[in-house]
C-alpha positions in Angstrom: -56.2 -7.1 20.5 -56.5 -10.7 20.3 -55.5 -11.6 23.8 -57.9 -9.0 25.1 -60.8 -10.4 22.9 -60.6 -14.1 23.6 -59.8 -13.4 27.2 -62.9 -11.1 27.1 -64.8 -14.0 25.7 -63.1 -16.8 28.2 -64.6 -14.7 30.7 -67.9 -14.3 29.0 -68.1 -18.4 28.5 -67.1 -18.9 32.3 -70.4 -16.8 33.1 -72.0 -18.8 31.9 -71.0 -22.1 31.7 -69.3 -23.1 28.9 -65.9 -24.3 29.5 -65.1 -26.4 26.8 -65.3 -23.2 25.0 -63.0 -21.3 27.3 -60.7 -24.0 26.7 -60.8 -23.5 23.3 -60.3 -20.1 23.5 -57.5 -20.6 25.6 -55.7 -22.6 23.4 -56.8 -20.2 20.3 -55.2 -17.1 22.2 -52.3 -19.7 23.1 -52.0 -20.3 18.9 -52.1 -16.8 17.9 -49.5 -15.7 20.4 -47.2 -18.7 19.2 -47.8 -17.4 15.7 -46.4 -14.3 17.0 -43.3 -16.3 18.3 -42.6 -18.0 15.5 -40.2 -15.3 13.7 -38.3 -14.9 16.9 -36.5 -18.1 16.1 -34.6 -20.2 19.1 -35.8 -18.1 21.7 -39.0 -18.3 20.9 -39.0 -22.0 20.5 -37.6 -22.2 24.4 -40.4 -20.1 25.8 -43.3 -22.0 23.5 -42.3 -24.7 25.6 -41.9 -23.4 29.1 -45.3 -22.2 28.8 -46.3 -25.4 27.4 -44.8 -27.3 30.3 -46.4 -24.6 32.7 -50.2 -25.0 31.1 -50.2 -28.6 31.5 -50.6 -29.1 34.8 -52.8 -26.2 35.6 -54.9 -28.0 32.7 -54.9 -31.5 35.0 -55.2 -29.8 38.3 -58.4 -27.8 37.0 -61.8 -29.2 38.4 -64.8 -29.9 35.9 -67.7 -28.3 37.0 -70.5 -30.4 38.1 -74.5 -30.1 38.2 -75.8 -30.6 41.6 -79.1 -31.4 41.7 -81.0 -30.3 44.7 -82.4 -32.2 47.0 -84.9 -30.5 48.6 -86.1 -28.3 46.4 -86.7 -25.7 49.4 -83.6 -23.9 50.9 -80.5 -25.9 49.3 -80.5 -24.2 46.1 -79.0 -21.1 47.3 -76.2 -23.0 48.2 -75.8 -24.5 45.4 -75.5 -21.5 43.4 -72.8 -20.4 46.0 -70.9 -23.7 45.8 -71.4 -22.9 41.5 -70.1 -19.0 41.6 -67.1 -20.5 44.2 -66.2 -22.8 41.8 -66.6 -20.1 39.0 -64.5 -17.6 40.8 -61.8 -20.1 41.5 -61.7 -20.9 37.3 -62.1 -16.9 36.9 -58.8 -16.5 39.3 -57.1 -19.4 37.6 -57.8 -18.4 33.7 -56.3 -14.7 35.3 -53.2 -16.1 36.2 -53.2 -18.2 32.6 -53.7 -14.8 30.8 -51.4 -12.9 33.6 -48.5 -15.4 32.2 -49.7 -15.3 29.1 -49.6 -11.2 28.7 -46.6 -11.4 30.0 -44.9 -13.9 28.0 -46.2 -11.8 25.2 -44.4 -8.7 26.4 -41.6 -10.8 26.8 -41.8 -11.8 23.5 -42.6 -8.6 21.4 -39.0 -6.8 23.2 -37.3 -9.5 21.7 -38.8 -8.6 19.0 -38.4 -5.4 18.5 -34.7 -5.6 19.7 -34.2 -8.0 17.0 -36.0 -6.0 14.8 -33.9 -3.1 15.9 -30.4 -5.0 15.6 -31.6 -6.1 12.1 -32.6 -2.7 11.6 -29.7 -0.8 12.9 -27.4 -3.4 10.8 -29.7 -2.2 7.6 -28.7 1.1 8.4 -25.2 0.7 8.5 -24.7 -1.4 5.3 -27.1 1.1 3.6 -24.8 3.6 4.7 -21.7 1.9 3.8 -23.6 1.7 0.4 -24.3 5.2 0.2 -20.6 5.7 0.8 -19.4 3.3 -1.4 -21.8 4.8 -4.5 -21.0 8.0 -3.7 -17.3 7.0 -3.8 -18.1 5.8 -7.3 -20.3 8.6 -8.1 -17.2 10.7 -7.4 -14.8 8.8 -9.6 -17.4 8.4 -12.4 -17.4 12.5 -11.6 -13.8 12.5 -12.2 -13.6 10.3 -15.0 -16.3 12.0 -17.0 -14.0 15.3 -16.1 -11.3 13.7 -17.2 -12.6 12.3 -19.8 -13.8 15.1 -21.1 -10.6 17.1 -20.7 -8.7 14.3 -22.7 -11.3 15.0 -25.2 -10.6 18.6 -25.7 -6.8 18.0 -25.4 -6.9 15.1 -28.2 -9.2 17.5 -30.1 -6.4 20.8 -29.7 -3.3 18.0 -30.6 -6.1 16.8 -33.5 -5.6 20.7 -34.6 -1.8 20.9 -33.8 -1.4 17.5 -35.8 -2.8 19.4 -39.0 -0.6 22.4 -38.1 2.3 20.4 -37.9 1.3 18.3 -40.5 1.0 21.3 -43.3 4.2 23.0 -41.7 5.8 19.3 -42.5 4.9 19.4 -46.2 5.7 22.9 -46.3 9.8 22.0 -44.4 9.9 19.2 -46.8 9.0 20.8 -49.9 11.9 23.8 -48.4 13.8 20.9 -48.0 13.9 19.1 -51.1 14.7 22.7 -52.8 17.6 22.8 -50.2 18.6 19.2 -51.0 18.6 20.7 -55.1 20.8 23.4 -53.5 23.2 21.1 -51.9 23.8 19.1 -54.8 25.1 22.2 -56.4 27.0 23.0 -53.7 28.1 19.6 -53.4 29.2 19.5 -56.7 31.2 23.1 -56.6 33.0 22.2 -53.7 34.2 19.0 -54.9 35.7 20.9 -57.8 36.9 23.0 -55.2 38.2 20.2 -52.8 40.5 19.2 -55.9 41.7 22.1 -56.5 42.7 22.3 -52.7 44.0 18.9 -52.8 46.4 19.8 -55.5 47.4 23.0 -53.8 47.6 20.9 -50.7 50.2 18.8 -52.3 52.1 21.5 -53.3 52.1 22.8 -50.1 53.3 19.6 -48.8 56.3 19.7 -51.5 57.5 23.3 -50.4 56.8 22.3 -46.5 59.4 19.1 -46.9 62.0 21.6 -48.8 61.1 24.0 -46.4 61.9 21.2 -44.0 65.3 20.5 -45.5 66.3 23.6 -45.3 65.8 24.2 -41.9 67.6 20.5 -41.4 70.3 21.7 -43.4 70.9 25.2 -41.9 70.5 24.1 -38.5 73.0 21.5 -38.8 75.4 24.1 -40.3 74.7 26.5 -37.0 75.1 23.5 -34.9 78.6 22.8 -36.4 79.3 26.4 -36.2 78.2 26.5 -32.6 80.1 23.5 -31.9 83.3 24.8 -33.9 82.8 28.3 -31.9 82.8 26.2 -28.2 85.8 24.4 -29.4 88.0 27.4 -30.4 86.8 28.7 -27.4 88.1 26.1 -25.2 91.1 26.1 -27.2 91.7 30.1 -26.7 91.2 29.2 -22.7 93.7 27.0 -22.8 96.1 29.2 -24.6 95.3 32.1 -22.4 96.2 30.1 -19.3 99.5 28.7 -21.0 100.5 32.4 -21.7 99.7 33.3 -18.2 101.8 30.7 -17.1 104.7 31.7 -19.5 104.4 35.4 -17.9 104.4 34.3 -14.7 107.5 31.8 -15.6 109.0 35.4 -17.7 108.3 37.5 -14.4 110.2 35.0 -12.2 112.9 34.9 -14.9 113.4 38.4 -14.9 113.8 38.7 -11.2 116.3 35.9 -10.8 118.3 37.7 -13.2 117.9 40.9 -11.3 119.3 38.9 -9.0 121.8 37.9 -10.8 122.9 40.6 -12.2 122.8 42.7 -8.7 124.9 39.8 -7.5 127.2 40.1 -10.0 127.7 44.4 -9.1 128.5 42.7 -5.6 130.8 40.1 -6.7 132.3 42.8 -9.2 132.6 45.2 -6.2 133.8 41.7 -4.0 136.6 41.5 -6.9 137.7 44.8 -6.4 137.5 45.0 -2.6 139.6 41.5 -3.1 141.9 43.1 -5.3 142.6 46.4 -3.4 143.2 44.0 -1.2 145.5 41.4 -2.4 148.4 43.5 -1.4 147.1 44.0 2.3 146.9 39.6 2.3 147.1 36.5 0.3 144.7 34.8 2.3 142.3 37.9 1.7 143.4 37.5 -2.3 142.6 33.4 -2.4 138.9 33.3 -1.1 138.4 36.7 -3.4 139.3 33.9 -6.1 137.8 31.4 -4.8 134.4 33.2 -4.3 134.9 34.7 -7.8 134.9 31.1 -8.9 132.2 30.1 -7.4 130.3 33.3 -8.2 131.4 32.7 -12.0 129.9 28.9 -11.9 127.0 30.3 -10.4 126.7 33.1 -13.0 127.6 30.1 -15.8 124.5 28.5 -14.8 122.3 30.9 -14.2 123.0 32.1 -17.9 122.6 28.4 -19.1 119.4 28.4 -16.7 118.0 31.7 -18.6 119.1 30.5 -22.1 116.9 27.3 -21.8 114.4 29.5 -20.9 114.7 31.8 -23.5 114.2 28.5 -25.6 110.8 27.4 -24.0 109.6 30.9 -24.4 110.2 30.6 -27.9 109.1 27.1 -28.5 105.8 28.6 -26.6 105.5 31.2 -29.0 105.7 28.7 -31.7 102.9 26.7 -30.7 100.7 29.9 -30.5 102.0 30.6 -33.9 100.7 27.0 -35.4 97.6 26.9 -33.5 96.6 30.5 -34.9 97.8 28.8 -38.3 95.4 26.0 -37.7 92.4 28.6 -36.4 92.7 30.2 -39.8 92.9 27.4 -41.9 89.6 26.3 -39.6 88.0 29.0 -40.2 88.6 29.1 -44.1 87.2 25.5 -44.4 83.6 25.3 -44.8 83.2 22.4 -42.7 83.0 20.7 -39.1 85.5 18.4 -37.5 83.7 15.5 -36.2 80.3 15.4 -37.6 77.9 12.3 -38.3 75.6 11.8 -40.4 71.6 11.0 -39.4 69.3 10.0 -41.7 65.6 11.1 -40.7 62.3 10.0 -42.0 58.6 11.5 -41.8 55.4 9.7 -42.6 52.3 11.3 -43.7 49.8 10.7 -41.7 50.4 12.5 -38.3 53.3 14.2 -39.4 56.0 12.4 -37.4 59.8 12.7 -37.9 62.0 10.0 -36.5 65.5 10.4 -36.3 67.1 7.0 -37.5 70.6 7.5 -36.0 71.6 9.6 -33.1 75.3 10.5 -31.7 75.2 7.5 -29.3 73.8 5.3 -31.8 70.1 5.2 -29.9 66.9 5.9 -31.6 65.1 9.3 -30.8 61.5 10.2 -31.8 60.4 14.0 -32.1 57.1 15.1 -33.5 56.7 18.1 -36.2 57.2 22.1 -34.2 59.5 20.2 -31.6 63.0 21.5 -31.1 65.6 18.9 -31.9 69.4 19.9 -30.2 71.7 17.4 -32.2 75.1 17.1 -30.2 78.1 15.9 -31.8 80.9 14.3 -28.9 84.2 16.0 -29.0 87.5 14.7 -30.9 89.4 12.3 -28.2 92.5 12.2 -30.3 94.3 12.9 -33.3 93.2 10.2 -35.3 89.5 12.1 -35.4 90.9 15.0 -35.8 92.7 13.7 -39.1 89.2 11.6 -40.4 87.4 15.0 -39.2 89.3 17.1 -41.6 88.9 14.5 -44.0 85.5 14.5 -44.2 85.1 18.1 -44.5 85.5 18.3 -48.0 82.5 16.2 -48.1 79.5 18.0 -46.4 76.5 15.6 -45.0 73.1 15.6 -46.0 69.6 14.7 -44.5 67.7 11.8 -46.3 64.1 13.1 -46.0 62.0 10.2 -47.1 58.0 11.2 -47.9 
């Protein structure tokens, strides 16, 4: 509006006249529009002086207009007002191009304007938007936290109620428990009278379990020395059975060899008589009937000195049976074992544990209480043991049990 009213005016001034009022004009419009380009910044500053530099020299080439004064008073006037509106037009077409440039520059300036003012705008937008976003974010979590705060209120206000609950069932357990604690004192106090009494019975216990103990010791050392006494005879009747089978079969032989003997002496006998009936036929015949009579009666000699030294054996065989059922008998009448050593045991306390001291071979051997124990005793190797052996039975062993 301002452009189209100085420019109107300009135009106005130029009818009639007055330039150094179009000028002014000019440079007014020139002023307002610069106004207008002032907030565009650099841009603006650039095209101020473009224009600037494109105003001057239009400015310098303009002509002034001049007065010419007729003179002739008569025809030259109307050529002088033609020579005035030439000039005029010429200023009119010149100030059109000014405001041409002008209006244009102007146009110029207001899209940068508005596409500034759009950027700047659209810019607004978006960081009025990010802080929409962002508040409504908050306004969310400040939803939640008010939710949650108010659910942690009514949860601290329901444990509030279950800490009173709990708090009146506690005096209640503790006023059950201190009558409980009175009640356990008395119990306390009847099973410690009761705890002695088991202690004592407990020791008594212990007294019979060790006899108990001995006992067992004892008797099972007597069944070993039976057992062992038992193998022995055994052995001893194996050998005895295989020493009278060998006398039979010695008897059996002896009885046919004098089968034998005897069947050859029915043929030498019938030899003799053969010889004899016939002695008269021949002397030769009579001398080898003597001579095999002789040799028959050497033969007969030792076979009968053969059969009495048998005889003997047989005997002397029978004897030994004799003294070893002697000695069986007298074994058996004895109330003790040949050979056996005496071990000396010990049990502590504390886990029950019984430790044999001395074993057959001399070595040490550990064996806890329930555990079978098999105590071997070594056979007699000679006579000699046989003699201490029967020695010490008159003196029976015993188990040193040590508490």
């Amino acid at each position: 509006m301002s452009l189209r009213a100085t420019s109107h005016g300009d135009m106005q001034a130029l009818s009639l006249g007055k330039t150094p009022v179009l000028d002014g004009g000019l440079y007014k419009s020139y002023s307002l529009s610069s106004s207008n380009m002032n907030g565009s910044g650099r841009f603006g500053k650039d095209r101020m002086e473009e224009i600037k530099e494109i105003s001057k020299p239009s400015l310098t080439s303009r002509r002034p207009v001049r007065v010419v004064r007729p003179i002739s008073a008569g025809g030259t006037f109307l050529q002088l007002n033609h020579l005035q509106g030439e000039l005029e037009c010429e200023d009119l077409k010149n100030e059109n191009k000014y405001l041409s440039n002008e209006i244009y520059m102007e146009r110029i300036m207001m899209r940068t304007e508005n596409e500034l003012t759009m950027r700047n705008l659209r810019n607004l937008n978006q960081e009025l938007q990010a802080q929409v976003k962002e508040l409504k974010q908050k306004l969310h979590l400040g939803q939640q936290r008010a939710t949650l705060c108010s659910r942690a209120a009514e949860d601290a206000d329901l444990k509030r109620e279950e800490a009173e609950k709990s708090r009146m069932l506690a005096e209640a357990r503790a006023i059950d428990s201190r009558q409980e604690m009175d009640l356990a004192l008395d119990n306390r106090a009847k099973l410690n009278d009761e705890l002695q009494q088991l202690k004592k019975e407990h020791t008594d216990v212990q007294l019979l379990l060790a006899k108990a103990e001995k006992n067992y010791f004892e008797t099972k050392l007597k069944l070993d020395r039976i057992s062992s006494e038992k193998q022995v005879l055994l052995e001893e009747n194996r050998g005895l059975e295989e020493e009278r089978n060998n006398l039979r079969h010695r008897l059996k032989g002896l009885t046919e060899e004098n089968v034998k003997i005897k069947e050859k002496e029915v043929s030498s006998r019938r030899r003799a008589l053969a010889a004899e009936e016939q002695s008269e036929r021949s002397s030769k015949a009579q001398q080898e009937a003597e001579q095999g009579r002789r040799v028959a009666e050497e033969e007969r000699e030792h076979r009968t000195s053969e059969c009495l030294g048998w005889r003997e054996k047989h005997q002397a065989a029978e004897n030994i049976l004799r003294a070893q059922e002697d000695l069986r008998a007298q074994r058996r009448n004895k109330a003790c074992q040949a050979n056996i050593k005496n071990y000396f045991l010990c049990m502590t306390e504390s886990d029950q544990r019984v430790k044999i001291l001395k074993n057959s071979d001399g070595a040490p051997r550990n064996f806890t209480e329930g555990d079978p124990v098999y105590i071997s005793t070594p056979e007699p190797a000679n006579d000699d043991t046989e003699t201490s052996s029967s020695s010490r039975c008159d003196h029976p062993s015993f188990i040193h049990i040590i508490q």
